[in-house]
Backbone bond lengths (Angstrom), bond angles and torsions (degrees), N, CA, C in turn:
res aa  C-N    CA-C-N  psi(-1)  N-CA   C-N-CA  omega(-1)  CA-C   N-CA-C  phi
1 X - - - 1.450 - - 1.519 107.55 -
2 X 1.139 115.45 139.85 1.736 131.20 -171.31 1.505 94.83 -79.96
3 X 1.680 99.63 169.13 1.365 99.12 178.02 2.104 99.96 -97.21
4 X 1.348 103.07 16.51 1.499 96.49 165.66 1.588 126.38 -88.62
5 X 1.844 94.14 -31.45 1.383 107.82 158.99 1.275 128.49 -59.97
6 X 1.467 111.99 -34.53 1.840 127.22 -172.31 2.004 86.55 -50.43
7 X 1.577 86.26 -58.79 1.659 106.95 -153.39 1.848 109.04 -60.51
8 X 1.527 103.60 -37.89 1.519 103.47 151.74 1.631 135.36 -41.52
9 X 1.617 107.63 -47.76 1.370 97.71 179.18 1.571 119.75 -107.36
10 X 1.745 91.24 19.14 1.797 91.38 162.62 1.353 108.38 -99.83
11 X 1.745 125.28 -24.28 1.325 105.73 168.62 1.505 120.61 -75.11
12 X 1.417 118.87 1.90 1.603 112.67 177.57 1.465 104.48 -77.06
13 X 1.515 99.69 -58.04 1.861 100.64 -176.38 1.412 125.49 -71.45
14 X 1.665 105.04 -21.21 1.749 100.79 146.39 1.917 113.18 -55.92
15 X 0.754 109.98 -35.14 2.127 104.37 -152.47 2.002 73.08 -84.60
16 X 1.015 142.78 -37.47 1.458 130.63 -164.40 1.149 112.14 -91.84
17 X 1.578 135.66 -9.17 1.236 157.38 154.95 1.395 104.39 -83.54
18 X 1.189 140.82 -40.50 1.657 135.71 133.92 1.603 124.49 -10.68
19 X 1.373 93.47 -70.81 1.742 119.72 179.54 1.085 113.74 -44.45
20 X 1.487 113.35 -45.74 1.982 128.87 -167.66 1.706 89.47 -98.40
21 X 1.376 147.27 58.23 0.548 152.69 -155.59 1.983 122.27 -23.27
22 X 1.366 92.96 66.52 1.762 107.70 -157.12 1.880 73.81 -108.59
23 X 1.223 129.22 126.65 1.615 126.12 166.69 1.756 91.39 -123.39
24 X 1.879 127.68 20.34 1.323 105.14 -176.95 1.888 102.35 -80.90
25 X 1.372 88.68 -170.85 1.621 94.59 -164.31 1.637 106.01 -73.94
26 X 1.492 143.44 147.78 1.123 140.22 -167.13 1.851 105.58 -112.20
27 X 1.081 123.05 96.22 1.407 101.86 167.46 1.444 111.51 -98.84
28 X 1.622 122.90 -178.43 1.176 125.89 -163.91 1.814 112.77 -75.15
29 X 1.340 106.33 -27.97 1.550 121.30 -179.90 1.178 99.67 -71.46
30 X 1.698 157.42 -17.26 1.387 149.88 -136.69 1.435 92.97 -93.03
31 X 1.174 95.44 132.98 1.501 108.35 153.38 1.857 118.21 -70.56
32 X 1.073 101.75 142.74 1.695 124.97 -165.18 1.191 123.71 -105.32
33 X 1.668 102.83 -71.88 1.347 128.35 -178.34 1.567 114.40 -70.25
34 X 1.679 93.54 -72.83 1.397 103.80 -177.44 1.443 120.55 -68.64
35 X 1.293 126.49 -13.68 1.793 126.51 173.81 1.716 94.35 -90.51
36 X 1.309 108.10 4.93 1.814 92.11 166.63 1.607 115.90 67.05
37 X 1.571 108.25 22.32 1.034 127.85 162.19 1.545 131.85 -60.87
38 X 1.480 100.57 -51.87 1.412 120.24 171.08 1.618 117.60 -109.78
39 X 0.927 134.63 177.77 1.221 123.62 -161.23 1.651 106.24 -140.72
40 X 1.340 133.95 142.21 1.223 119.03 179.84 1.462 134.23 -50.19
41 X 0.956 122.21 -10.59 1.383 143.51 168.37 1.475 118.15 -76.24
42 X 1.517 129.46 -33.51 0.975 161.51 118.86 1.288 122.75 -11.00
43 X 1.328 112.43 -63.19 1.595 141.63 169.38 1.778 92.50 -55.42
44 X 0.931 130.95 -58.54 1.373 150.75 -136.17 1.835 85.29 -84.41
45 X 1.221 107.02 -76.96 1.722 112.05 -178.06 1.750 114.10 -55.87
46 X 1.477 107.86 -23.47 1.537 114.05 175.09 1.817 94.56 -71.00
47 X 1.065 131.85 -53.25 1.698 116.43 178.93 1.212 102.89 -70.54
48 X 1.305 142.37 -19.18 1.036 123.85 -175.04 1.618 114.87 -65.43
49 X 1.891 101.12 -52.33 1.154 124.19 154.43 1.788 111.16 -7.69
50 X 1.703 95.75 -81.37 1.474 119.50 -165.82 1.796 105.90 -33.79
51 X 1.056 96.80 -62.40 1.668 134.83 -176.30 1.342 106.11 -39.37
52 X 0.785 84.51 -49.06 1.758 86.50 -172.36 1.598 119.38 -83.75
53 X 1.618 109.94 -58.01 1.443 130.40 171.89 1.529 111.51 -52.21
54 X 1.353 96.06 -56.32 2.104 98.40 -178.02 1.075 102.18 -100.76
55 X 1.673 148.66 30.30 1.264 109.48 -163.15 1.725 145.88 47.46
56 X 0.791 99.78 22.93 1.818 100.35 -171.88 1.386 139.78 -77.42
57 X 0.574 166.61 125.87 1.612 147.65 -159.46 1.674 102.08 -131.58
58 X 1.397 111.91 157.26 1.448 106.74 -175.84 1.732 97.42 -152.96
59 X 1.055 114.93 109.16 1.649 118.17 175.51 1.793 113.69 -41.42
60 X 1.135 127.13 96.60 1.465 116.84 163.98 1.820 109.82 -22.09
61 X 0.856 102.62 -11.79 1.877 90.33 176.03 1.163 101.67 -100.51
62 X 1.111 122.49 -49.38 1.888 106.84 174.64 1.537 119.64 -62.81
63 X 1.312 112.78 -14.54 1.391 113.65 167.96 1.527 129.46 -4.24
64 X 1.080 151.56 100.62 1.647 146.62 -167.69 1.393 105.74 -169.51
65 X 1.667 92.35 106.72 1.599 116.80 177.36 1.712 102.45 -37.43
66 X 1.343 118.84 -50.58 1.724 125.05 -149.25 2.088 87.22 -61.28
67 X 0.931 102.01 -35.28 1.995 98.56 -162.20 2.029 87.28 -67.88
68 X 0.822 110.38 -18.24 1.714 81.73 162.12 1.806 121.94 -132.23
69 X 1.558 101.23 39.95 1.549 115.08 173.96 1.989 87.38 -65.62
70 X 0.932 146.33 -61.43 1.639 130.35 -140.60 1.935 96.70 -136.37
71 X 0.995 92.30 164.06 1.880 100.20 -178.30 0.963 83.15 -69.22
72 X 1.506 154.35 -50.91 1.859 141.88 -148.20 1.435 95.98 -79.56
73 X 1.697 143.54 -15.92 0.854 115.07 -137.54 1.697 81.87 -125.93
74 X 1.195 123.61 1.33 1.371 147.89 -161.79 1.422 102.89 -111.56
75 X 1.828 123.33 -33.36 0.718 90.69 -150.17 2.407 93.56 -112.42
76 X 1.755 83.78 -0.73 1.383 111.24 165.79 1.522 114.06 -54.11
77 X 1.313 106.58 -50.42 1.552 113.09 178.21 1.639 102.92 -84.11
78 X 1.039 154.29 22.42 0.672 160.81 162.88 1.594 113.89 -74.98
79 X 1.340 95.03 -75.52 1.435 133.50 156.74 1.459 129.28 -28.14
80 X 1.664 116.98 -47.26 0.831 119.37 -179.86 1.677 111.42 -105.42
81 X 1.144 110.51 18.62 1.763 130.95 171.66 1.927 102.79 -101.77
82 X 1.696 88.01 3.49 1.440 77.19 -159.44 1.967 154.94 85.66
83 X 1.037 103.56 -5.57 1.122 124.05 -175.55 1.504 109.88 -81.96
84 X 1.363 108.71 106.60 1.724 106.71 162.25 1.273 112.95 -130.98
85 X 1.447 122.76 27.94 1.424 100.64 144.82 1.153 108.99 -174.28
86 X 1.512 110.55 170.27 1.861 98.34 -159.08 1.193 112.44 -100.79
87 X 1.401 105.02 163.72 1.623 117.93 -143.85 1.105 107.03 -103.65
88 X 1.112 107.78 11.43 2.437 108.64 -164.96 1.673 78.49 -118.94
């Protein structure tokens, strides 16, 4: 994954951390999910996000809130789905 992609899915979870009216600073290490930052619904529009922008697909059985607690951890699974570059 490029660092244009990195920079893609930090301005999504910045603009949705916007929404929940969170304006603190976002780095890539932050917790998301589990500091109750983002909200499952949130979670929900972040794959949607994925899905669409990279192509991605994710089996409802592998499902696991923690792979999108932080941009590094979002952008790890990313990575290991294979994805290096975007599809739009």
């Amino acid at each position: 994954m490029n660092t244009q992609q990195r920079e893609q899915v930090r301005e999504f979870l910045a603009g949705l951390l916007r929404q929940n009216q969170d304006d603190s600073a976002l780095a890539d290490e932050d917790s998301l999910v589990l500091s109750g930052r983002l909200t499952s619904l949130d979670v929900v529009d972040t794959l949607t996000f994925l899905e669409e922008r990279f192509n991605f697909e994710m089996d409802p059985i592998n499902f696991d809130q923690t792979k999108f607690d932080s941009v590094n951890s979002i952008v790890a699974m990313l990575q290991e789905a294979g994805i290096t570059s975007d599809h739009q």
